[in-house]
Structures are given as C-alpha cells and as structure tokens.
N, C-alpha and C positions, 0 to 999 in steps of 0.2 A: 460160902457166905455165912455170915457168924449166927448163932442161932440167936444171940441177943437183938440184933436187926429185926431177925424175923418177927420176934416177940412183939418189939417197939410199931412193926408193920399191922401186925394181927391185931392191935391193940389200939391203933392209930383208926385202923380200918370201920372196927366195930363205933369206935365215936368222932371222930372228927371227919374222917369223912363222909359221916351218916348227918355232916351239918349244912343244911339248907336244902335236901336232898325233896322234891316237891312230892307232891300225891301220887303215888304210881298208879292209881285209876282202878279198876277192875282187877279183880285176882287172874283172869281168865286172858289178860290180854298175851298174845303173843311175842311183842317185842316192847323192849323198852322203848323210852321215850328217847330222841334224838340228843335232847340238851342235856339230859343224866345221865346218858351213856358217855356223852363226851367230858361231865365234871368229874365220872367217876375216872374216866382214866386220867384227866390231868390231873387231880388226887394224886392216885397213884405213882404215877409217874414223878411227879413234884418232887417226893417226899424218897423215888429212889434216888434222886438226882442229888439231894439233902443230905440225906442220911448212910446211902448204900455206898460201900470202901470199894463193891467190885462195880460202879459204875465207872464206865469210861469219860474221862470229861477233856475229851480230845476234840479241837474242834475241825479238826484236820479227817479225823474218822467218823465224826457225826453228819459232818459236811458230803463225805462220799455216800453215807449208805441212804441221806435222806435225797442226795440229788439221784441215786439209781432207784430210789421208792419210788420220788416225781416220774421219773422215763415210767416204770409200771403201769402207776396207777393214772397217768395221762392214756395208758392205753386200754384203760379199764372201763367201757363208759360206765360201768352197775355205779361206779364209785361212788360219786354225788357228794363227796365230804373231802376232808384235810387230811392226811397221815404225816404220822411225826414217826421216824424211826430212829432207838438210840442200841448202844452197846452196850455188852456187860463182859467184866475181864473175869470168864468162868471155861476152862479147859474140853467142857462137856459138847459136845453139838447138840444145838438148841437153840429155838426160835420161838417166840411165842406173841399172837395178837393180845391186848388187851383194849377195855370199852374204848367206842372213839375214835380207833384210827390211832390209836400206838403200837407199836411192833417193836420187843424186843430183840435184840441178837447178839447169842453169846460170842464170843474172841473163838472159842473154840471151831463154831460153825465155819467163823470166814474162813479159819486157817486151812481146815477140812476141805473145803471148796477147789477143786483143779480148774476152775476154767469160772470168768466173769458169769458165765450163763445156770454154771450150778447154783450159786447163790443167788441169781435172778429168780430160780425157778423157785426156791424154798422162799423168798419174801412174796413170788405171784403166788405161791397158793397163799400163805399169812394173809396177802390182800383180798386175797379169798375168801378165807373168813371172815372177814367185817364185810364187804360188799355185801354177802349172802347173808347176814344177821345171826352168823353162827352163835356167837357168843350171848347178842342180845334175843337169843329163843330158848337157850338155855337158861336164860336168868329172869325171863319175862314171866314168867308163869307163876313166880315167889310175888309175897305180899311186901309192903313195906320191909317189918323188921326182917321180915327172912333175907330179903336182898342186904341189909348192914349185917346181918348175919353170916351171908354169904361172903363180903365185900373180904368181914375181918379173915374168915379161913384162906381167900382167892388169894389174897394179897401174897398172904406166908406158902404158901400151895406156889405159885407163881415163882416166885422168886427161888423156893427151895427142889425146884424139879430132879435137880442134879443129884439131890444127898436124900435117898428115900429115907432114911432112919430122922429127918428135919422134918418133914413130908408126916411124918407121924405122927411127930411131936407138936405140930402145929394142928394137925385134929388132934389132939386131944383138949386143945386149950378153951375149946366151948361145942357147942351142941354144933356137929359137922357129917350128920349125917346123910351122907349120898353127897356130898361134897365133891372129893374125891371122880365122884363118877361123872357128875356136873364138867367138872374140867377136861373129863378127857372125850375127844369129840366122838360122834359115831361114825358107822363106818359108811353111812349116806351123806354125811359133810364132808367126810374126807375124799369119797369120788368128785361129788361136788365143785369141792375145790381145788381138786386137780384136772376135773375139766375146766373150771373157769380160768385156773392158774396157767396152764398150757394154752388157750387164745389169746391172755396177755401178753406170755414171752413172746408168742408169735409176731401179735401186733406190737409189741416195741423193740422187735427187731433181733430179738437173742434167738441161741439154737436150741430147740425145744426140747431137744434132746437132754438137753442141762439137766430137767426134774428127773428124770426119771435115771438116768444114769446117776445122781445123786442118795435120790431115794432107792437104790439098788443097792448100793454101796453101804449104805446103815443097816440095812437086812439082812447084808451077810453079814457085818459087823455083829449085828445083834446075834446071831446065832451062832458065829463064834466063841463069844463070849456073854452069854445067857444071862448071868449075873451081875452084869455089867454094860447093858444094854445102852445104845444113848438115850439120855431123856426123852428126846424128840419122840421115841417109838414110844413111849409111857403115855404120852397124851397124845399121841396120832397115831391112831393105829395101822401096822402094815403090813399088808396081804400080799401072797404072790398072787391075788386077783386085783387088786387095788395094780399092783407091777404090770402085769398085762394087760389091762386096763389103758392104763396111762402109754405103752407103748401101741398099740392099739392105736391111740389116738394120732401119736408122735406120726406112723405111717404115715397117715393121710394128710400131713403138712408137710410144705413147700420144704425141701432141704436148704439149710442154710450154714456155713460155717462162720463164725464170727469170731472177731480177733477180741481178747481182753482189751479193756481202756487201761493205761497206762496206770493208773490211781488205782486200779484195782489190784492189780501186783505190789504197788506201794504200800498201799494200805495194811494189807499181809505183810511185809516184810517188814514194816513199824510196827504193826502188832505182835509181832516174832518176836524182834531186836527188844521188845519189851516183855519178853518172859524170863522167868527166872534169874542167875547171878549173871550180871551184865557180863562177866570173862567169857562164859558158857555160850553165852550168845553171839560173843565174836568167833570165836571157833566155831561156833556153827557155820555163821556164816564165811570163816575165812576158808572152813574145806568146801563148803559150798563153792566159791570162786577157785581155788586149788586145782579141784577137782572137775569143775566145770559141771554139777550138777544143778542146776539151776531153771527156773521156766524161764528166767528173765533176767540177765547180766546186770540190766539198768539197776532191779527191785534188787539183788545182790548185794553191790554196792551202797544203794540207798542204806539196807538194813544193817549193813557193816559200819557205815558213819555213824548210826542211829546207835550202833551197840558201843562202839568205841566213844559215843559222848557221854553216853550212861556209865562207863569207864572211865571216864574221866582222860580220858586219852586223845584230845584234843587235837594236835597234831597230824595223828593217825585219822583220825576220823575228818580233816580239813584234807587230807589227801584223796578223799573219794571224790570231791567236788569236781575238779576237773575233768577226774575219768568220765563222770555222769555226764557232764557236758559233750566231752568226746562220742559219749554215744545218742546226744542228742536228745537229754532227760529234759520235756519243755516243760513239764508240769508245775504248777506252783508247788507241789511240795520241793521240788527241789529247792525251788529258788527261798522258800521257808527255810530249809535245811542252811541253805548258805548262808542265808542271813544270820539265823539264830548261831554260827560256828563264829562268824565274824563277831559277837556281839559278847557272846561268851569268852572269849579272848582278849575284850579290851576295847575292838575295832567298832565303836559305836558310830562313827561317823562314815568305815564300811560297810554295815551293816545297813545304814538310814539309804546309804547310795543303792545297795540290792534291792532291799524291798520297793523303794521308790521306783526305780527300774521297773521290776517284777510286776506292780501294779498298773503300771501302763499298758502291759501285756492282759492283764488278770484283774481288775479293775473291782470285778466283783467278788473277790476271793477276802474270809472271812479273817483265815489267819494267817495271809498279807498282811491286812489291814489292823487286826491285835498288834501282830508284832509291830507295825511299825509306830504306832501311839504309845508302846512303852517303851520300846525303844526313843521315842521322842521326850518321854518325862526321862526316863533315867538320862537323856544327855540335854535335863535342862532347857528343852523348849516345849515348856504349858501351853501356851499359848494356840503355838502350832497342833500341837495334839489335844487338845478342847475345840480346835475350829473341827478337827479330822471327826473327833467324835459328834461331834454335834451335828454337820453335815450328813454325817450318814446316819445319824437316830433321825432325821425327815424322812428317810427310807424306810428304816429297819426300825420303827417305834417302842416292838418287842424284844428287841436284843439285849436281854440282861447283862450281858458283859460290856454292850457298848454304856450303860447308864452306870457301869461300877468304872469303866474308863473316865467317860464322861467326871466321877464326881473327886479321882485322883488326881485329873486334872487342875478342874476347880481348888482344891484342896494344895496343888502347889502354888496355886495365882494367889493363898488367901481368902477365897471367895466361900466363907463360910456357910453362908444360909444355900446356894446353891448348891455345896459340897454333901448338905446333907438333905439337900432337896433330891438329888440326884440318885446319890444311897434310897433314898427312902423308896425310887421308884424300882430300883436292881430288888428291893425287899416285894414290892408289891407284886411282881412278877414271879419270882420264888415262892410266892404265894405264904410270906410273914407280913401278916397283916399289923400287928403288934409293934412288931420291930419297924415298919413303915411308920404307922404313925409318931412313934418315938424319936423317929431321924426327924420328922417334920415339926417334932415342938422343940427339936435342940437347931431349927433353922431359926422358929419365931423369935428365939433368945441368942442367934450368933452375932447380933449388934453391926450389923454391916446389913448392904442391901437396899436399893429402892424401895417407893410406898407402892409401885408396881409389880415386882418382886416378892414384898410381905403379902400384898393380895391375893397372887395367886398361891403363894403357900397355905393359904388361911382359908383358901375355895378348897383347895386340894385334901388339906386335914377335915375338913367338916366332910367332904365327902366321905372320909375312908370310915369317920368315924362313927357316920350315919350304915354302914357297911357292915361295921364292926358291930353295931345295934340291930339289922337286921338277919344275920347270920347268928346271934344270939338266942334271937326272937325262934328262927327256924329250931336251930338246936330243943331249945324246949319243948316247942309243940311239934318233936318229932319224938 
C-alpha cells in the first residue's frame, strides 16, 4: 500500500473524521458509544473504498465473504449489530476488525486458506472481536481528542500492517504513543475470542477444526521465517498455549467434516487468475489442469478463463465455459463468467440471453444483475435497464452502484434533472457530501423535469444542505 495513502488516511483521520464525532462522556467509561463506534468505522471504511488502489471492488468477492460473515454472525447471538466485510489485494495473511462491525480481509488470507472452514474460523474469531467489545475497551478509556488522536494513527497502523518500516513512519506523524500496543490485542481477547470464535463455527455448521489448524499453520510459518512473520501474528498474538487451548476446545465438539461451497474455490481461483502478469497466471493454472494438482477441476477452469480474459485471449478463455458445464459449475459466477466472454466479444444479445437465463435461477445475485443493466445500455435499451434498476433500489435503497446505474440510465433517456438526481445519491452514499449537493443544483438548472420532480429535488438539496451546516457546526465545537 503506497505510503502516500497512508498519509492522506492519517490525516483524513485526525480531522474529518473527528467531524461530528458527539461527547464521549466520562474519561473513565469503558466502551465506546454504539453510534461512534459504528461512524467511526464507515469513516473508515468509506474513504478505503475512495481512495485505497489495494481495495478490492469486486462485487463477486464482496458478495461471498459478506454472505459467509451473515452464515457466522447469524450464529453469534452476542452479535446484536450489522457486519460489513470487504477485501483488500495485499499478498500478506491478514485479517483485521475495525469500530462497527467492519472486517477487513486481505487476497492473501483467502488464498492461504485450504478448506472453506479455515477462513470461517479466522472471520469467527474477527467476529469476536467486535461482539466482545475488544476494540471498543481498548479505545474507551481515551478522552475526546485522544480517540481523533488515536483514529489518525489507527487508520495508517491498520492499513500498513503488512510493511512494518510504513508502520513507523506513520507513528512518527504525531504524538502516537502506546498506539501501537493499543492495536495489538492481549492475550485474554485472544483466548476470548477463540473460544467465542470456535461456538460460532460450530453453530453455523463449519469444522472447527478450521481455526486451529489455520492458526497452526502461521506459527510455524512464523518461526520459520522470524523476520518475515505474517502480520496477523503482529496484532494477534500466538501462543503454543493459545494452540492448545483452542484444540482443547476442538475435542469436546461434535466431529464434523464439511465440503467447501462451490464459491469458495471460485473465489480463490478469481483471486489467483488476478495476480501478477496475466501469462504467468495462465500457466499456473494450465499446469495446474496438466498436472492434475488441483482442490477443484471446476475453480481450475474457472481461473484459467479468468486468466486468459486478462489475456486477452478470448477464444481460449470461451473454451472453459463448456467444460464448467460439463462438470456442473451451477454457480452464478459461472454463469457471470459466460455472459461477461459472450459480451466482450461482440455477442451482446448472447450475453443479455445468459444473464437473463442466470437470473431466473439466481434472482438475487448482484453481478447478475450489474451485468445485465450495462449490458442493456450498451445494446441500447435505457429504458429496460432504468425499470431493472429502479425496481431493485425499492429493495436495495443503499446500493451505490445500483443509483450510479440508475443515473446512466436516465442519462441515455435524456432525463437530465434525474441523471443527476440519481449521481447526487451514488455521492451521498460515498459519503461526498459536496459533490451530492452539486449534482443536485446542476439538476434545479437541467431544464427538463416536472414541478413534482423540481420538488422533490429542492426537499432533497435543503436537506443535505442543512447537513452540510450541521456537520460544520460539529467540526468546530470539536
């Protein structure tokens, strides 16, 4: 990660996200307040999604780790709140909670993972942490400024786990002392949350075995190569009593063997087929199939089409589609995969027929449904794809890419003042407050549009802008 990021984060951290941030009450209180903990991490999070080159912004990969989060933290009762889980493209194994109910996960972790269950165990404990208020007992105890104090180090601290020489340079950038130690947990959170982490996988069905053969595996890693340890072990510390511990535990649950879900091999093998020089990655995977070393012929395949598109070798990479079939690939990513090879080739009215297909099977599948709305404007029917997207913002009201659909739409009907009515909400949600209401005074002036239409624009703008006045107000008298 670029250390100018980090800077831009550290810096971010110290004032804008220090804006409207309410009274934290008593010095002495032990946990943050519920609604700061959670501004602070969509803060956060916002602005890696903005700004960060190694976020992943795959909706194919956000969609699997946040629907294996829901299976978890459905079986968490401590839960009581919302987790959002996304990915980051960083080679390192590593996983980190931040305020809220967000959970990082680096490319490197999934790839590291043998088995659905190992990566189940390392998000049950993540979810561990926030249940148990780890993070918010570590930060509760700071006054006001110390927590924007904290926010600006945590952020660069957070993000630079991987590259300790970043890691240093980000404390030095203001007063960060005990910072550092702040972030890395103890070693009673970490039992903690490997017993709470281990009744989760249990109760949502994985084999518990996952964490711990997991977390075994980075121990010897680490002590193989000492100087080169993964992150993860930096801010979670790992005992061969923490080890014992956790198998201890493992014992006295019900033995279970559990098969990976189909998406879960895929996942990995799209995040493979996207490392390094797209060639490199077809020869990976073509001696993979060769050779027959493989968990999973299906995820083979998938990653060899995936590498040969990045390739540009179109042809080759339209030749997996059938084999996957052959083996009875039902996932929507495949049927993703065909469309988007049929689409990229020319075949846009094969490609409208797959996805539509696909969606009958998968109805609620996300990019399904992207692909098939651009795929609808690029072959020239707005219409049809402004009803797709609008229908499903009644559902999905937060879906930022359905309101940046939505306003491409509009935008090819002509429909000016909705075009950037629509923008202005993709901004709001992005958390550009600025840039929203800017879409929404170049809608008052698009010269098209009902007096019902300019209405609700003119509600919509006074509100942001009243928003924009009190986030102002906060700012100062913070």
């Amino acid at each position: 990660m670029r250390f100018r990021t980090l800077v831009f984060l550290a810096t971010l951290a110290s004032g804008a996200l220090a804006e409207g941030l309410p009274d934290l009450g008593e010095a002495s209180r032990t946990d943050l307040p519920p609604q700061l903990e959670r501004r602070i991490g969509e803060s956060i999070v916002r602005d890696i999604r903005l700004r960060e080159p190694a976020y992943i912004d795959d909706v194919e990969v956000i969609a699997y780790l946040n629907a294996l989060g829901a299976r978890l933290s459905a079986a968490t009762p401590e839960a009581g709140q919302n987790f959002e889980f996304f990915a980051l493209r960083d080679a390192t194994l590593n996983a980190f909670a931040l305020p809220g109910g967000y959970i990082g996960v680096h490319s490197g972790l999934i790839l590291a993972a043998q088995s659905e269950s190992e990566l189940a165990g390392v998000l049950s404990h993540e979810i561990a942490h926030v249940t148990q208020k780890h993070l918010a007992r570590l930060m509760g105890k700071q006054n006001q400024a110390q927590v924007a104090q904290w926010l600006a180090m945590a952020v660069a601290i957070l993000a630079a786990r991987s590259n300790a020489d970043i890691s240093q340079a980000a404390m030095a950038t203001g007063a960060a002392f005990g910072v550092q130690t702040m972030l890395n947990y103890s070693r009673d959170f970490e039992r903690e949350a490997d017993r709470i982490g281990i009744q989760t996988l249990e109760r949502a069905g994985f084999d518990v075995r996952g964490m711990a053969s997991f977390f075994e595996r980075m121990q010897k890693f680490g002590r193989l190569y000492e100087n080169n340890a993964p992150g993860y072990l930096r801010t979670h510390p790992l005992t061969t009593e923490r080890i014992s511990d956790m198998e201890n535990r493992i014992l006295q649950a019900q033995y279970r063997q559990v098969a990976d879900s189909p998406e879960f091999q895929l996942v990995r093998a799209k995040l493979r087929a996207g490392q390094g020089a797209p060639r490199d990655a077809v020869v990976d995977f073509e001696s993979q199939l060769r050779e027959r070393k493989y968990l999973s012929e299906m995820a083979a395949r998938y990653g060899l089409a995936v590498a040969q598109m990045r390739a540009k070798n179109l042809p080759a990479a339209e030749r997996q589609v059938p084999e996957l079939r052959r083996l009875k690939a039902t996932s929507p990513m495949v049927d993703t995969l065909a469309a988007d090879l049929r689409r990229a080739q020319g075949d846009l009215a094969g490609a409208l027929k797959i996805y539509r297909d696909a969606r009958i099977r998968h109805a609620r599948n996300k990019a399904l449904l992207y692909g098939q709305i651009d795929a609808l404007l690029a072959d020239g029917q707005a219409q049809e794809a402004l009803k797709s997207a609008t229908d499903e913002l009644q559902l999905s009201p937060s879906d930022a890419a359905l309101h940046g659909l939505q306003a491409r739409s509009y935008a090819a009907l002509g429909k000016r003042l909705q075009q950037h009515r629509a923008q202005a909400e993709l901004y709001v949600l992005q958390g550009q407050l600025v840039a929203a209401v800017q879409q929404l005074e170049l809608a008052q002036k698009a010269g098209d549009g009902d007096f019902f239409e300019h209405s609700q624009v003119d509600a919509r703008l006074r509100e942001l802008r009243a928003r924009q006045v009190e986030e102002a107000k906060q700012k100062l008298s913070f």
